[in-house]
N, C-alpha and C positions, 0 to 999 in steps of 0.2 A: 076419328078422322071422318069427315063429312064431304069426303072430295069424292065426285062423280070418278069413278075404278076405271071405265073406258066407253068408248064410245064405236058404233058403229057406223064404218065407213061402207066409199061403194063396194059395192057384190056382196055386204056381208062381213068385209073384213073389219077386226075387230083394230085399234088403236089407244092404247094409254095417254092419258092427258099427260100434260108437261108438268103438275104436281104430282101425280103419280110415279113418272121416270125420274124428281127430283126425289122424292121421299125414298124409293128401292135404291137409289145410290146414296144417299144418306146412309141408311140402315147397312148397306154393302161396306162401307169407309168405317160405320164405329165397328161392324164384326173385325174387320180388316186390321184397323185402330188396338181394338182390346184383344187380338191375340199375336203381337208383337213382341217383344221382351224389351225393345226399347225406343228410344223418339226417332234413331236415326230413319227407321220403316215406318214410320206413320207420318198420317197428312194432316195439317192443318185445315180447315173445312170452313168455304168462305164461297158467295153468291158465283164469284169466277172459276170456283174447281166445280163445282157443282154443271156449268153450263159448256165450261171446257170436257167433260165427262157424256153429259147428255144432246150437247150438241143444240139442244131445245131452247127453241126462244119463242115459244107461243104460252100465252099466259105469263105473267109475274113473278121471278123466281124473287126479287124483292119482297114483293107481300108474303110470300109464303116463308123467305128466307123469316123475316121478323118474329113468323107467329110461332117457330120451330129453333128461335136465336135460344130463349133460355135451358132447351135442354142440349143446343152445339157448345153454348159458352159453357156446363156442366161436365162435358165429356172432352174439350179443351183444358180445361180447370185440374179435373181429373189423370190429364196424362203430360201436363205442365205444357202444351204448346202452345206459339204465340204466333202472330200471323208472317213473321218473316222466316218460319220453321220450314217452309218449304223450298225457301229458296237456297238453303244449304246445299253444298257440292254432290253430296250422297243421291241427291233428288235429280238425278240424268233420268231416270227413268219416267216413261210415261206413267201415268196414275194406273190408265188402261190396262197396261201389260202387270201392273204390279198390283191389282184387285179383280175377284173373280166378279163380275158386276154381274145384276141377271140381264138375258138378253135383251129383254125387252126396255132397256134401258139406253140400250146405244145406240148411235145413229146407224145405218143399212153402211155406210161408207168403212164403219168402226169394225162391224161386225163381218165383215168382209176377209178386211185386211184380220183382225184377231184369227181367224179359221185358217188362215193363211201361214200362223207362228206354228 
């Protein structure tokens, strides 16, 4: 992975790129994914759950979705889901509320309301 890790903003504070918050929610969905015992709890993983999750629209989640599609369509493949899996009845749930994602992933608005449950 060749992505700049984070960047330093004013006073010091530090900030994840938006491939960075895309990639930790990535890897949060297939842990989430591979320890399920069936399809009804797992998500299908596509450029809109990804920024529905991160909230992140700076940088390309397009370009990055591409260069990271062959091992989504592997771990789709793998657990038979297809892209209208999520829209099944079972899925009332936010993604949010139904994966532990790390913090540094969500928007301040997400992370809020989650401290909140």
């Amino acid at each position: 992975m060749d992505m700049e890790m984070d960047r330093t903003g004013p006073h010091g504070a530090h900030f994840f790129t938006a491939e960075i918050k895309y990639e930790l929610a990535l890897r949060a969905i297939f842990k989430h994914n591979d320890a399920q015992p069936d399809n009804r709890t797992r998500w299908y993983i596509d450029n809109f759950l990804l920024w529905d999750v991160t909230d992140c629209h700076e940088g390309n989640v397009r370009d990055w979705f591409q260069r990271v599609r062959p091992e989504i369509d592997a771990h789709h493949e793998k657990h038979g889901l297809v892209p209208t899996h999520n829209d099944l009845p079972n899925k009332t749930k936010s993604i949010v509320r139904c994966i532990d994602f790390p913090e540094v992933v969500l928007p301040e608005w997400r992370r809020r309301r989650r401290r909140r449950r």
